[in-house]
N, C-alpha and C positions, 0 to 999 in steps of 0.2 A: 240636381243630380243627373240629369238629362246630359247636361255637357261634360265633356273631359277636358277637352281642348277646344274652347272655343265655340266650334260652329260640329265638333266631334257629338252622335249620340250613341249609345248604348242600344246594340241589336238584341232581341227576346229571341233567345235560343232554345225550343221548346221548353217542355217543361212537364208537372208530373201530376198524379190525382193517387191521395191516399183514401182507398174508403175503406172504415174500420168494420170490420163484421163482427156480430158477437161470438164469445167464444164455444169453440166447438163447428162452427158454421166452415171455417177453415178445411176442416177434414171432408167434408160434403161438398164444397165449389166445386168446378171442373172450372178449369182456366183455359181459354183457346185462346191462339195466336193469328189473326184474321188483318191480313194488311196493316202491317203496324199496329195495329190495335189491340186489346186485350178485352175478350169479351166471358165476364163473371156466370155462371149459370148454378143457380141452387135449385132441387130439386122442390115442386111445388108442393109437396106433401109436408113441406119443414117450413113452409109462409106463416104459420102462427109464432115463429121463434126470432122473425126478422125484425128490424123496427121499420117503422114508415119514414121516419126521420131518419136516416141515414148520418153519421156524423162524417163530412166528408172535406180534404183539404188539399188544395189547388197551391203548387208551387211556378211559380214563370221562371225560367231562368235565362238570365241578360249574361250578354258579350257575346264573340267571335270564336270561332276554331271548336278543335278537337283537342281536348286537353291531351287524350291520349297519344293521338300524333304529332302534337305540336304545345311541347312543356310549354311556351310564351304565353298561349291561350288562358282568355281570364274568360271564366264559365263560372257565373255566380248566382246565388238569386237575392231578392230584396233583402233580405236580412245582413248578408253576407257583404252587398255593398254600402248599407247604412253603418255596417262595421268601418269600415276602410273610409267614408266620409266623415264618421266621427275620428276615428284616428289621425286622422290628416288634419283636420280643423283645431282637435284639441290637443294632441302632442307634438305634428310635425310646425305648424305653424305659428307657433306660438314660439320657437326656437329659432326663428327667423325674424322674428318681428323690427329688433334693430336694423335690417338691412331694408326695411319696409315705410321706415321713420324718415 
């Protein structure tokens, strides 16, 4: 999956962190905006509602450009291109295979 074309690889274009808080906790965060960053603050009086385990999920997301500025731009993440590898493998290629013989 690493190659496209060859000796081509596939750039990590940032990417993203969902952490789910329980509900009601939403209304209590304060969200700041701190160099790129986003920094979560619940009031310490509400720590008994938190969990210790946090359920938290981490996206990468691969390719070039700015979709916004530039339609051509592929901005995808892992799921997104195991889509398009299967696709290609099990429907484009397989419709080709006599010129492959």
């Amino acid at each position: 999956m690493c190659n496209l074309d060859k000796h081509r690889r596939i750039p990590a274009n940032g990417g993203e962190i969902l952490v789910h808080l329980p509900q009601g906790m939403t209304k209590l965060a304060t969200i700041e905006n701190l160099d790129d960053c986003l920094l979560v603050s619940i009031p310490i009086a509400h720590k008994d509602k938190l969990q210790l385990d946090p359920r938290i999920t981490v996206t990468v997301n691969f390719g070039g450009g700015d979709p916004v500025i530039d339609p051509d731009a592929l901005v995808e993440n892992r799921d997104g291109l195991w889509e398009i590898y299967n696709f290609v493998g099990d429907k484009v290629l397989p419709r080709f295979v006599r010129f492959f013989a």
